[in-house]
C-alpha positions in Angstrom: 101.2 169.2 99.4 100.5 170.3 102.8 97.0 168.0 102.5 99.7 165.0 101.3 101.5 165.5 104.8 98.5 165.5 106.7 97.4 162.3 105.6 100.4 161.1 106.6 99.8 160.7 110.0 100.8 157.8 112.7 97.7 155.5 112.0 98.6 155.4 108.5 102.1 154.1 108.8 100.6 152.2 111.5 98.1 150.5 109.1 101.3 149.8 106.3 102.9 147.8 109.2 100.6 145.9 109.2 100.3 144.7 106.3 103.6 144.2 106.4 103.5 141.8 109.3 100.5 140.1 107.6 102.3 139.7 104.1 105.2 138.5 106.5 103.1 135.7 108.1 101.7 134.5 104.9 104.9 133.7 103.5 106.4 132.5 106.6 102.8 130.0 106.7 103.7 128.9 103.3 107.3 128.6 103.3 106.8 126.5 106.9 104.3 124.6 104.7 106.6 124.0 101.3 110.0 123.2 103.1 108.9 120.4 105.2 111.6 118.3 103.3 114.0 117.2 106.1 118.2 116.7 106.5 118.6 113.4 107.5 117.9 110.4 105.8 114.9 108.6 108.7 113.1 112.0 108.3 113.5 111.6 104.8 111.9 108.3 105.0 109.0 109.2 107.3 108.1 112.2 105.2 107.7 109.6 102.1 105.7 107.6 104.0 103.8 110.0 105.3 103.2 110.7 102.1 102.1 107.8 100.6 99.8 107.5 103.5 98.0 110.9 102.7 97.6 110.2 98.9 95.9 106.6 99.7 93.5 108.4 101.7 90.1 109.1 100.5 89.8 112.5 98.3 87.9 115.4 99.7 90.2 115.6 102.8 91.3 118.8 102.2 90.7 121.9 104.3 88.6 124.7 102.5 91.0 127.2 102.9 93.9 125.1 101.2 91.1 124.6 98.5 89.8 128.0 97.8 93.5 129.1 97.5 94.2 125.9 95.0 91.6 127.4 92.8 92.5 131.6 93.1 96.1 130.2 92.0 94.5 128.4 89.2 92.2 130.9 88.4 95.1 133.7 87.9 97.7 131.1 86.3 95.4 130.5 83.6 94.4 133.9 83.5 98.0 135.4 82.8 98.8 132.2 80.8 96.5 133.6 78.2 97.0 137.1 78.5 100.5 137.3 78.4 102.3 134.1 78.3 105.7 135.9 77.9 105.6 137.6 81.4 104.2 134.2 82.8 107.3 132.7 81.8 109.7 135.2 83.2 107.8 135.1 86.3 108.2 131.4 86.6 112.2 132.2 85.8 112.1 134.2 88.5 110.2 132.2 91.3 112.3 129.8 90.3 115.6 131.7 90.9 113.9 132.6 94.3 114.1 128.9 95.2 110.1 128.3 94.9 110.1 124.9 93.0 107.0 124.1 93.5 105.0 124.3 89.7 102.1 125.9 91.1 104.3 128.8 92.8 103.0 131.1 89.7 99.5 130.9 90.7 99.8 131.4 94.4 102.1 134.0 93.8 99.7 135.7 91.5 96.9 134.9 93.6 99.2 136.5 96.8 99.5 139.8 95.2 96.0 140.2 94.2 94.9 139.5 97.6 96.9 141.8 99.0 96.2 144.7 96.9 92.7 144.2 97.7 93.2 143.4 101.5 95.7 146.4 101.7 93.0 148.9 99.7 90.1 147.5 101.9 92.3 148.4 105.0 92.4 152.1 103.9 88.8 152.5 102.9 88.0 151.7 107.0 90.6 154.5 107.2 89.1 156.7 105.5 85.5 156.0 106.8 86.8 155.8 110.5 89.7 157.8 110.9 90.4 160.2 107.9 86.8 161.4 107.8 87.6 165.0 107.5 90.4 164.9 104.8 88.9 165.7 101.2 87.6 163.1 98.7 90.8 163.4 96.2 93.3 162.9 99.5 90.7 159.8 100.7 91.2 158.4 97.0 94.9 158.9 97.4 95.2 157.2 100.8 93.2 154.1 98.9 95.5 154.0 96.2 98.4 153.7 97.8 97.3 151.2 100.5 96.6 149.2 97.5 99.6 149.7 95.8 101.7 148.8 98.6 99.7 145.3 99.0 100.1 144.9 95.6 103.4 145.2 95.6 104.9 143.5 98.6 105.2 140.0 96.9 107.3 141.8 94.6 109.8 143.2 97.1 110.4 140.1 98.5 110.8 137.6 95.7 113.4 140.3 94.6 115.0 140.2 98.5 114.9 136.6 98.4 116.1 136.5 94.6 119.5 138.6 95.9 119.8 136.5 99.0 120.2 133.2 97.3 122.1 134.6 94.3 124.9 135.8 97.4 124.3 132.2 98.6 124.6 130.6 95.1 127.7 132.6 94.1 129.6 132.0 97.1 129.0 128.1 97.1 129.8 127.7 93.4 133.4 127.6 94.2 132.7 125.0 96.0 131.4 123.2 93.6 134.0 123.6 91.1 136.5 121.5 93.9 134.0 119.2 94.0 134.4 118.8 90.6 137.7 118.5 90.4 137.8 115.6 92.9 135.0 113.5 91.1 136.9 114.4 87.6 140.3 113.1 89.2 138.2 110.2 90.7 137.4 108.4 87.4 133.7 110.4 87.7 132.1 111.3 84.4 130.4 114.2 84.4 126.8 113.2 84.8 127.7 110.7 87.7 130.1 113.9 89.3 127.0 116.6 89.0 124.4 113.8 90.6 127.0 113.3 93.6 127.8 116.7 94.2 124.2 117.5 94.6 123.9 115.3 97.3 127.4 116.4 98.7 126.0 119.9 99.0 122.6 119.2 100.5 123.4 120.9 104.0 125.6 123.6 102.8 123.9 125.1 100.0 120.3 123.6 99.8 118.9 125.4 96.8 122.7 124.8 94.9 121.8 121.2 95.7 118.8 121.0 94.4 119.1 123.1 91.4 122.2 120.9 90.5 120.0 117.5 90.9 117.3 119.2 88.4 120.2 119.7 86.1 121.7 116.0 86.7 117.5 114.9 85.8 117.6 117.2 82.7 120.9 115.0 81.8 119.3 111.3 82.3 116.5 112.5 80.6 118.2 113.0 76.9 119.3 116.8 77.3 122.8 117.9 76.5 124.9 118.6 78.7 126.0 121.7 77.6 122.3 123.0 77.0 121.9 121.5 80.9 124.4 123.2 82.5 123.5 126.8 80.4 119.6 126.3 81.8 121.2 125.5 84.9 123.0 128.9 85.0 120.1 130.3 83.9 117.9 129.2 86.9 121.1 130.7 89.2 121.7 133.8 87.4 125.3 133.1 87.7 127.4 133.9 84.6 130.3 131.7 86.1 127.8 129.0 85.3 127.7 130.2 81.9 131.0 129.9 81.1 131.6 127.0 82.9 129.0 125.3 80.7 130.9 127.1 77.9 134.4 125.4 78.7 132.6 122.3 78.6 131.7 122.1 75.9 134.8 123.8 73.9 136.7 121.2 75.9 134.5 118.3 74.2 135.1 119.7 70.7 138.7 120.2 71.1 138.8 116.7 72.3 141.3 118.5 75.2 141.6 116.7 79.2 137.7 118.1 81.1 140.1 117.5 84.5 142.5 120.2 83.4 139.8 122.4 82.1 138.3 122.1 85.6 141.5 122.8 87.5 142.2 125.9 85.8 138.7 127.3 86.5 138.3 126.1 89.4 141.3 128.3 90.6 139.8 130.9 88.9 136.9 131.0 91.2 138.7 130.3 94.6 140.8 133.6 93.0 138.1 135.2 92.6 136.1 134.7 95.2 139.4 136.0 97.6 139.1 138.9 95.6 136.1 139.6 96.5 136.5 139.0 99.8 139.9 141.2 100.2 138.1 143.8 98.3 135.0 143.8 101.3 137.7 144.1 103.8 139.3 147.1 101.9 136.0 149.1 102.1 135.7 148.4 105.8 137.7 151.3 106.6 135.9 153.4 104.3 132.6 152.2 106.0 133.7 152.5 109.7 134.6 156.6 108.7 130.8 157.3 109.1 129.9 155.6 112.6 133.3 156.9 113.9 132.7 159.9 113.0 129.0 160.0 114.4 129.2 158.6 117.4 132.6 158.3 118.9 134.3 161.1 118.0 131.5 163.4 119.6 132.4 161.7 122.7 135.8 161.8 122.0 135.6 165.6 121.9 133.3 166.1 124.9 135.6 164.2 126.9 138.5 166.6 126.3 136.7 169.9 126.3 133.9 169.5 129.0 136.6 169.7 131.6 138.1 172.7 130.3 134.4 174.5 129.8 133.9 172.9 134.1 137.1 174.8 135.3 136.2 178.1 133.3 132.9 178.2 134.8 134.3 177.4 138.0 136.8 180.4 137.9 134.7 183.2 136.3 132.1 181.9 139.7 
């Protein structure tokens, strides 16, 4: 154990920062790179144009860089598509819940974790050949594995922080949705034509909400049910309001009863819900002040009334 702490040292968390900042700047590279879609419609056009304009021109453009990571996606797509398809699929279920639309998000972010675990274990061998040259060869082994593990592991963390952060962002903005939907149903709307102008409604608000509900409206034009649409599309949000929104749906289509009213009803439900939620965050605030309050005002709070006392003591017994 006491080897373990001395290993530990300064340099070493110094070397994990940095790899955090690195992992940090590859995903900022790429997501600066995959969101270039813009808000307004004449950057809209541009970017289409721009776009034609690149695919006319001649093939072989591309830097090497962008090529060499094309093919380590491909490589370790196909890799895990025929070792274990099943994982491959959750995986793409779960990039996709992180907002990464792009089809060939598996590979990179394959590709992205093996690079890093061997980026991260390279970085502690020149640790251990530079710095921890007197530490024994099990500890240098241990110092190795763990850089590795922690490169290995960092596209992991993330897609899990981003996976929370636009669930938060997903469940707050379905409410939202559901008044949208009440409006379009009470508008003469059907249902496909309410979910394809929604999508667009919430394109500033609630970006990923918007463009998971426009895949949903494109599942629906092209033959699926919409029942079987709307329970993929909960899927893809991990939402289970979805779920039995896409439920009511479709119990409301069997029992022949009015979709509006259905709506109505449910969509009260959320706004209820989501104030419940909100009252009960504002009910723990008190509960969550009790620790800062306690730590750093009220030792003030205490030396203000009894430093003058302890003052005029030591100034009488002088």
């Amino acid at each position: 154990m006491e080897n373990l702490f001395t290993a530990l040292n300064p340099l070493l968390m110094l070397s994990s920062i940095g790899s955090l900042i690195l992992f940090a700047l590859i995903y900022y590279a790429y997501q600066s790179f995959a969101d270039t879609k813009s808000r307004s419609e004449v950057k809209k056009r541009l970017s289409i144009k721009k776009q034609r304009l690149s695919i006319s021109d001649t093939p072989g453009t591309e830097r090497g860089g962008k090529k060499l990571t094309n093919k380590v996606a491909k490589k370790a797509n196909d890799f895990y598509a025929n070792s274990d398809p099943k994982s491959l699929r959750k995986l793409q279920l779960a990039l996709i819940q992180a907002g990464f639309m792009n089809p060939g998000a598996v590979g990179k972010f394959l590709a992205a974790r093996a690079i890093l675990g061997v980026l991260s274990a390279g970085i502690g061998c020149l640790l251990i050949l530079f710095v921890y040259v007197d530490l024994p060869t099990a500890n240098k082994l241990l110092v190795v594995l763990l850089m590795g593990c922690q490169g290995y592991f960092l596209p992991t963390f993330y897609l899990k922080r981003r996976t929370a952060k636009i669930e938060m962002e997903n469940r707050q903005g379905f409410p939202d949705v559901m008044d949208l939907m009440v409006v379009s149903s009470e508008a003469g709307l059907t249902m496909e034509a309410s979910i394809e102008r929604i999508s667009k409604e919430l394109e500033l608000t609630y970006p990923n909400l918007s463009t998971q509900l426009n895949m949903a409206s494109l599942e629906i034009r092209a033959g699926r049910p919409i029942d079987q649409a709307l329970r993929a599309f909960g899927e893809r949000l991990r939402l289970e309001e979805v779920q039995g929104f896409s439920t009511m749906i479709q119990q409301s289509k069997e029992l022949g009863t009015s979709i509006s009213d259905a709506l109505r009803v449910y969509s009260d439900e959320m706004r209820h819900k989501r104030m419940m939620k909100a009252e009960e965050k504002a009910y723990a605030l008190p509960a969550k002040m009790s620790v800062p309050v306690t730590v750093f005002i009220l030792p003030i709070v205490i030396g203000i009334a009894i430093i003058p006392t302890i003052v005029r003591i030591s100034i009488g017994d002088y």
